[in-house]
N, C-alpha and C positions, 0 to 999 in steps of 0.2 A: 798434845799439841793443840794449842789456840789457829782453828785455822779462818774465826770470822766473828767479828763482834757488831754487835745491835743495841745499840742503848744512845742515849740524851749527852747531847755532844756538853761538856761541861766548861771547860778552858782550852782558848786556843791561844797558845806561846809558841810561835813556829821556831822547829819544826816540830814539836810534842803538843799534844791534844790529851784532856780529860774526858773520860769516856765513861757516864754510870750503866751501868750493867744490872738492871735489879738490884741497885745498892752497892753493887761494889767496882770501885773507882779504876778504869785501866789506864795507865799511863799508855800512849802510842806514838811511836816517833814517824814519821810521815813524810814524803818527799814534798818540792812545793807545788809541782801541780796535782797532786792531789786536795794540797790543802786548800789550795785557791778554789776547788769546785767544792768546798765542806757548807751546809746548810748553817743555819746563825746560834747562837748558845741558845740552850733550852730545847732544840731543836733534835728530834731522831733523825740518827748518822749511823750507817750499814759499812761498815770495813772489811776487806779480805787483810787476812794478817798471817805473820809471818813470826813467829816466837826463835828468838837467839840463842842459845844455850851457851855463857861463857862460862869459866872458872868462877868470877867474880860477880857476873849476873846473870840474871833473865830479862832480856829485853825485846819489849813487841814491838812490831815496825808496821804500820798500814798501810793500805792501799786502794785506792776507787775503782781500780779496775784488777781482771786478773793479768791480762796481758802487763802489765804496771809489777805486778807481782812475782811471776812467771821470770820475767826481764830480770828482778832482784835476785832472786834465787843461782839463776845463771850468772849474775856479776859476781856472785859472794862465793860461789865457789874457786873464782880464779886468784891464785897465789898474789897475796899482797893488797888483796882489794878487798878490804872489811864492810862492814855493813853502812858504816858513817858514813864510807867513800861512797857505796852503791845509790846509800840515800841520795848524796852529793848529784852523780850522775843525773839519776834520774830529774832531780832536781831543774841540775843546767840543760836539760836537752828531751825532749816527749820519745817517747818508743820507738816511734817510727824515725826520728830523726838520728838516734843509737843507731837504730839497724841500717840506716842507709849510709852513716858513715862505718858500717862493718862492711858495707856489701861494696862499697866503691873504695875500703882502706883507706879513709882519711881520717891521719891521727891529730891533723890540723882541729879539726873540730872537738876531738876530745880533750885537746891541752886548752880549751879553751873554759873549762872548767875548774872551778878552783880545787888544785891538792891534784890532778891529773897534770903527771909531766909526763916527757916524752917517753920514759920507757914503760911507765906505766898504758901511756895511749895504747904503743906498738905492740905490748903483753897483748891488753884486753882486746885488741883486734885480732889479734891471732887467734888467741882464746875462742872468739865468741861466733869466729867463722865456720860458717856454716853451723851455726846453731840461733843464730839472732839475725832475719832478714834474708834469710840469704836466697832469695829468690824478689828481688827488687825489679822487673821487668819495668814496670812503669817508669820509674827513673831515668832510665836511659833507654828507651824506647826500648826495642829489642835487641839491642846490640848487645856484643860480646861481654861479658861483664870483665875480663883482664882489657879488654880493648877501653870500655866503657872508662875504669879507672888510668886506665894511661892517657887519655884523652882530657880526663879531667885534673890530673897533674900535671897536663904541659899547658893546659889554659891557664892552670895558678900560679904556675912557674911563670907564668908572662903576664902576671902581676890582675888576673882578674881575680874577681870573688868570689867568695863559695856558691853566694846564688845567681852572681851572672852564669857560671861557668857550670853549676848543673841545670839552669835554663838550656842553655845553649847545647849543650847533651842530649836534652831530649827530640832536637832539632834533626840528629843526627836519623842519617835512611839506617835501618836493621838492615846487620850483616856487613857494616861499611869497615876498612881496616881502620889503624890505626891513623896513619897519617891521613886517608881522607873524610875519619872524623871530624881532626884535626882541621881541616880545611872548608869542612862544614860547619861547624865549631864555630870558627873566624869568621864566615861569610856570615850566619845567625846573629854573630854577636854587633858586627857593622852595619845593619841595618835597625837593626838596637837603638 
């Protein structure tokens, strides 16, 4: 298993990078914020990688971070999400913003990705619960986290946004229920 390459970054064609290795060339396919933080051609470039084993090939996939990598591993194991999709993810949305719509169940944010529809969102949400995130305290202060999400579904049901409406969450007193999040919620969001 390739599990990290070190060589002179040679082509970059997002999302695949040319990689010499003491002379021998690695193809690596790459999510895009990884590639947005890659140093200029000619330049030494450090990847944590990830090798694919299909029928048909071998394909490496990179990574600038492990947590970046860690996050793949976990997407590709869930039925129906290949590695191209994983890339995809990663791609539309950083780690932490995965793991905070696993911790608060919002599949709104995953369909927002291209090749991610609904039932695929509500898989990978199940899937990845309680293995991606799932201790987000910061987010919604210290409130309940089924409270936390039901409070952030009836803000968007009433037509707010994903970042008014987890502003306004964090507004919320720890320990508050449901409905007087919701009320807390409303009063944050009016003084807005």
């Amino acid at each position: 298993m390739i599990g990290r390459l070190s060589g002179i970054l040679l082509e970059k064609n997002p999302p695949q990078l040319l990689v010499d290795c003491n002379g021998v060339g690695y193809e690596v396919g790459v999510p895009m914020s990884t590639f947005y933080n890659l140093p200029g051609l000619g330049e030494k470039v450090v990847l944590l990688t990830h090798l694919a084993i299909r029928e048909d090939a071998h394909v490496l996939f990179g990574f600038g971070s492990a947590e970046e990598r860690n996050t793949f591993k976990e997407l590709i194991k869930i039925s129906g999400v290949g590695a191209r999709t994983a890339l995809s993810i990663l791609s539309g949305m950083s780690v932490s913003d995965l793991a905070q719509a696993v911790t608060l169940q919002e599949a709104g944010r995953l369909t927002r990705v291209p090749g991610i529809g609904k039932k695929t969102a509500e898989r990978l949400l199940l899937e990845l619960k309680g293995k991606l995130g799932a201790d987000l305290g910061a987010a919604g202060g210290a409130v309940h986290h089924d409270a936390t999400s039901d409070i952030l579904n009836a803000l968007l049901a009433l037509g707010y946004s994903d970042k008014e409406a987890t502003l306004a969450i964090k507004q919320v007193p720890a320990g508050a229920s449901v409905s007087d999040g919701i009320k807390h919620a409303l009063k944050a969001l009016s003084k807005a």
